[in-house]
C-alpha positions as CSV (number, residue, x, y, z in Angstrom):
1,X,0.0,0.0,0.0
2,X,2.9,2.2,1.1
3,X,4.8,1.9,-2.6
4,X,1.1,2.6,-4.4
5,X,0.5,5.7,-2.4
6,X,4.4,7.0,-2.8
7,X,3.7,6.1,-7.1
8,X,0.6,8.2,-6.7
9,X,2.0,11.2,-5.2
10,X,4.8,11.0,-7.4
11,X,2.6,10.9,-10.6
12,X,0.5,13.8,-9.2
13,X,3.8,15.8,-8.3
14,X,5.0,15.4,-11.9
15,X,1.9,16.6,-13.3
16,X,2.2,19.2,-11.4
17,X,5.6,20.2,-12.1
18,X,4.7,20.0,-15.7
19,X,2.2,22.4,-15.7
20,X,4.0,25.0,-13.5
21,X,4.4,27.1,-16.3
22,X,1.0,29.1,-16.9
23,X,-0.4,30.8,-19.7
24,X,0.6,34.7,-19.8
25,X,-1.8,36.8,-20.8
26,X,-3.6,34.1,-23.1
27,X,0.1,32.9,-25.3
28,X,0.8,29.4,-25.3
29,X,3.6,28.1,-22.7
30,X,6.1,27.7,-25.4
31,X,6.4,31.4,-25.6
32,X,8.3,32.5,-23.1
33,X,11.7,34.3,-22.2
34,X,14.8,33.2,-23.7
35,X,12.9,30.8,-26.8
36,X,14.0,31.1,-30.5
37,X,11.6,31.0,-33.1
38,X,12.3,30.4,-36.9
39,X,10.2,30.7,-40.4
40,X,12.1,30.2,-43.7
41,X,11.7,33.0,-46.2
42,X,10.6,31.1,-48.9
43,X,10.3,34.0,-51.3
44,X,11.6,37.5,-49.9
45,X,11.0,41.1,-51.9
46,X,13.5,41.8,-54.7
47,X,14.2,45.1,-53.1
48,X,14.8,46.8,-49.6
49,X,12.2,47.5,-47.9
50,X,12.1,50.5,-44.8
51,X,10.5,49.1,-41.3
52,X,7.4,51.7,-40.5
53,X,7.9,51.3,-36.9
54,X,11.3,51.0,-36.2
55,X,14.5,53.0,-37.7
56,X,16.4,51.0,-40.5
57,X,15.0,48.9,-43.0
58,X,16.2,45.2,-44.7
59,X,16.5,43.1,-47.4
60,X,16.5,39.2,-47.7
61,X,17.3,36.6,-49.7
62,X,14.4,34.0,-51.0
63,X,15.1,30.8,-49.1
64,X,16.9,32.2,-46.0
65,X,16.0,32.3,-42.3
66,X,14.2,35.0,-40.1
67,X,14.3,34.8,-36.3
68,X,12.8,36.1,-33.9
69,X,14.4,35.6,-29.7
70,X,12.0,36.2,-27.4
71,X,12.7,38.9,-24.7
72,X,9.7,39.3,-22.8
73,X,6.2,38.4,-23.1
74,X,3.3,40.4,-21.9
75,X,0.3,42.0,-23.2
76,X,2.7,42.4,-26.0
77,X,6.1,39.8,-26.7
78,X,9.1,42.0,-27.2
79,X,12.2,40.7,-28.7
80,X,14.8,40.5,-31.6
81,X,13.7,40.2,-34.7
82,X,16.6,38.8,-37.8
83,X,15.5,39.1,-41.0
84,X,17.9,39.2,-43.9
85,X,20.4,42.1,-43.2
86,X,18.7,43.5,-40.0
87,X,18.3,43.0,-36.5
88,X,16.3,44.6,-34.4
89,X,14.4,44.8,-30.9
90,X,10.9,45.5,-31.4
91,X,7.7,43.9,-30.6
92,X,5.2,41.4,-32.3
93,X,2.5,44.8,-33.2
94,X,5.3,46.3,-34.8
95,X,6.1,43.2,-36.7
96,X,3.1,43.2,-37.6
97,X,3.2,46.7,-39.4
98,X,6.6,46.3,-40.9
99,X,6.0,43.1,-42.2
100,X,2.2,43.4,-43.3
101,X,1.1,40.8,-41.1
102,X,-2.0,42.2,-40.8
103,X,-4.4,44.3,-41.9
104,X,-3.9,48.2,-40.3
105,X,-6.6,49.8,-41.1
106,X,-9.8,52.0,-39.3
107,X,-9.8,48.9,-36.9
108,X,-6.2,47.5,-36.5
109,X,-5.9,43.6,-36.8
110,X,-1.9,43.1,-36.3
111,X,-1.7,39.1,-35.1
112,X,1.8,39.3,-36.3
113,X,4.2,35.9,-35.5
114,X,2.3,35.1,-32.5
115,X,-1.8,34.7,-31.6
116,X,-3.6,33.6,-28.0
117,X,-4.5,30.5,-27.6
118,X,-7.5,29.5,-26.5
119,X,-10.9,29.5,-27.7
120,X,-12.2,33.1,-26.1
121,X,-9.4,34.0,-27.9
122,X,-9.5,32.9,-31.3
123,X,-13.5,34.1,-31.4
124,X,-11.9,37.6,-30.6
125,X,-8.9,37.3,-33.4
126,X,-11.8,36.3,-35.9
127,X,-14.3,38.8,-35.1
128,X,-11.3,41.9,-35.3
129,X,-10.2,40.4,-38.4
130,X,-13.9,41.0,-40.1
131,X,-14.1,44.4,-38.3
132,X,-10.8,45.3,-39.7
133,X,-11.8,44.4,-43.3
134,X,-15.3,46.4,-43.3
135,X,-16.3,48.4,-45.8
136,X,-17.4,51.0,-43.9
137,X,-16.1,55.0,-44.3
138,X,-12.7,56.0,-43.9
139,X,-11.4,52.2,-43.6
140,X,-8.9,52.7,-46.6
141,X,-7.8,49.1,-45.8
142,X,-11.7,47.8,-46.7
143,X,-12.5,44.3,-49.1
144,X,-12.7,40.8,-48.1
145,X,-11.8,38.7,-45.0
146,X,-12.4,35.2,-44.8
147,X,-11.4,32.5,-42.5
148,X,-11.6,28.9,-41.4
149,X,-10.0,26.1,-39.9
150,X,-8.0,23.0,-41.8
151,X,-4.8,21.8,-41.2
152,X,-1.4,22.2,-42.3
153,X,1.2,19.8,-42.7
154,X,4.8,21.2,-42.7
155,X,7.5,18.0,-42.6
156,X,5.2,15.5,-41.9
157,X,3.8,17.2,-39.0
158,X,0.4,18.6,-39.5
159,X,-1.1,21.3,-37.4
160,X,-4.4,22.3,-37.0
161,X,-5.0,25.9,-37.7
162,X,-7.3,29.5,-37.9
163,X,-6.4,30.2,-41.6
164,X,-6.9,34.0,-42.4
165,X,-7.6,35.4,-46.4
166,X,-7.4,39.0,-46.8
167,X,-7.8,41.0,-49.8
168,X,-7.8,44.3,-50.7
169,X,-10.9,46.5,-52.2
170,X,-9.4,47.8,-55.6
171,X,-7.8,51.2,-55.0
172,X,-6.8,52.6,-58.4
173,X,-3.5,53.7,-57.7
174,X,-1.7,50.8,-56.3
175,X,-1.9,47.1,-56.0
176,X,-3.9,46.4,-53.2
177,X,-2.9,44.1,-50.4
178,X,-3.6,40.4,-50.1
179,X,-2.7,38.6,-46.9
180,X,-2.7,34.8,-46.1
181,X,-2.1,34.3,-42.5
182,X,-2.6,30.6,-40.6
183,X,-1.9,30.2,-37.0
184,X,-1.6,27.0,-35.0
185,X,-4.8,26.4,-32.7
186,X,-2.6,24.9,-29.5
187,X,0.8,26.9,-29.8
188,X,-0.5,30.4,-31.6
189,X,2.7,30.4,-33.8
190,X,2.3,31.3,-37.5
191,X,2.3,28.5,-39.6
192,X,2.6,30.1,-43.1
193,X,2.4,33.6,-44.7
194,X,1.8,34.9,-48.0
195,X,1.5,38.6,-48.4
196,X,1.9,41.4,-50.7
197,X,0.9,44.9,-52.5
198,X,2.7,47.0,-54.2
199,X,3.1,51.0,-54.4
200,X,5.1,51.4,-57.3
201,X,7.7,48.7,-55.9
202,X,6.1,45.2,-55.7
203,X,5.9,43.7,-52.2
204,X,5.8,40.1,-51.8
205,X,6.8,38.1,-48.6
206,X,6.0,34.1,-48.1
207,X,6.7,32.5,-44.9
208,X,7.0,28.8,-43.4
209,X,7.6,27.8,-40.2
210,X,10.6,26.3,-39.5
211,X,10.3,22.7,-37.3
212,X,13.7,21.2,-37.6
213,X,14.9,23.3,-34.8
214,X,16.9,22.8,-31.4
215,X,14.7,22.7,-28.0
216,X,15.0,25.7,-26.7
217,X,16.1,26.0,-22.4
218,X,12.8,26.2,-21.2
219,X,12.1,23.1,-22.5
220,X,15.3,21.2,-21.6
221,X,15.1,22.6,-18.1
222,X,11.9,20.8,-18.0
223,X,12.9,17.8,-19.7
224,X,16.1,17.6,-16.9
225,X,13.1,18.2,-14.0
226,X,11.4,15.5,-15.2
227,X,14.2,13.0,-15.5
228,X,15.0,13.6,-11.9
229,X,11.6,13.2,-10.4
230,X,11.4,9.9,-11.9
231,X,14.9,8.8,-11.0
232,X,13.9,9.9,-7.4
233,X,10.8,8.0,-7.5
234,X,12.8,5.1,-8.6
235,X,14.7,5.4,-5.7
236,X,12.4,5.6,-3.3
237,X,10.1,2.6,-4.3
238,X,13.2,0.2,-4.3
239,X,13.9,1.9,-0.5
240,X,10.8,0.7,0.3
241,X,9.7,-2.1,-1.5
């Protein structure tokens, strides 16, 4: 009796331990302080392109790597951004606006690299999205919004997603912008992004998350936590068995 009730509390302990780490502010446990994040650029403008919200600007090559380290996560995640030439620190919003990961218009929808999880959540992201698309006056940014959920398979591991399409209301002097943005349901990391317009100078930016990547030291500190609690509990039953 004594060795099933030290396995239970041991079992209970470790699920306990596993889910010390909450959700903050609605973003999965995975995003957190200190973890690395990578998308390949699978097709990157032909030209430089200024950031809007930070000083500087970039240029990339198709079929490189962006980054993004994660500094500190909040209302907001703050945190370096690499992409092509440049490097800078600057939040998941501003992303958002310098990549045209999002629609910013009358209503601002700027999901960026990284959504809430949850299902509250995800109702909200939808409903901001349609809001932001409206064809309503002084929305410059008005036309079409759809969304849905299917899944994507990226190296043989498929995710179920919110899939985003957003396209432009003609505007007669530019290209206007179309946006394809898909977010995983359980982690809230973009997927895959396709989006472009064009003022003169074509914009065109396609994104794919990256999976054959290192664990990041969140995740190994909690892989060595584990490891110890059952060698521990090891030790114990064989103490008193």
């Amino acid at each position: 009796m004594k060795k099933k009730n030290t396995l239970i509390l041991l079992v209970v302990l470790l699920m306990l331990f596993v889910n010390v780490t909450p959700l903050s502010d609605g973003f999965a446990t995975g995003i957190q302080t200190n973890a690395t994040f990578r998308w390949n650029v699978k097709t990157a403008p032909s030209v430089g392109f200024n950031f809007y919200m930070n000083e500087g600007g970039w240029i990339a090559e198709n079929d490189s790597m962006m980054m993004f380290h994660v500094n500190n996560v909040g209302e907001d995640i703050e945190g370096i951004l690499t992409i092509g030439n440049a490097s800078i620190t600057t939040t998941d919003t501003n992303i958002s606006i310098d990549l045209t990961l999002g629609v910013w218009g009358l209503t601002a929808w700027l999901p960026g690299l990284f959504v809430k999880v949850g299902q509250s959540n995800i109702d909200s992201l939808n409903e901001t999205a349609y809001v932001a698309a409206e064809r309503v006056q002084y929305n410059y940014l008005n036309g079409s919004m759809t969304s849905r959920y299917d899944n994507i398979t990226i190296d043989s591991i498929t995710m179920e997603c919110i899939i985003f399409d957003y396209e432009q209301d003609p505007t007669g002097f530019s290209e206007p912008q179309l946006t394809h943005l898909a977010y995983a349901l359980d982690t809230g990391v973009l997927v895959e992004a396709r989006t472009s317009y064009s003022f003169g100078v074509p914009y065109l930016l396609e994104l794919e998350l990256d999976l054959t990547v290192s664990v990041d030291p969140p995740f190994i500190m909690i892989g060595l936590a584990v490891t110890v609690i059952v060698v521990i509990a090891v030790v114990i039953v064989k103490k008193r068995s």
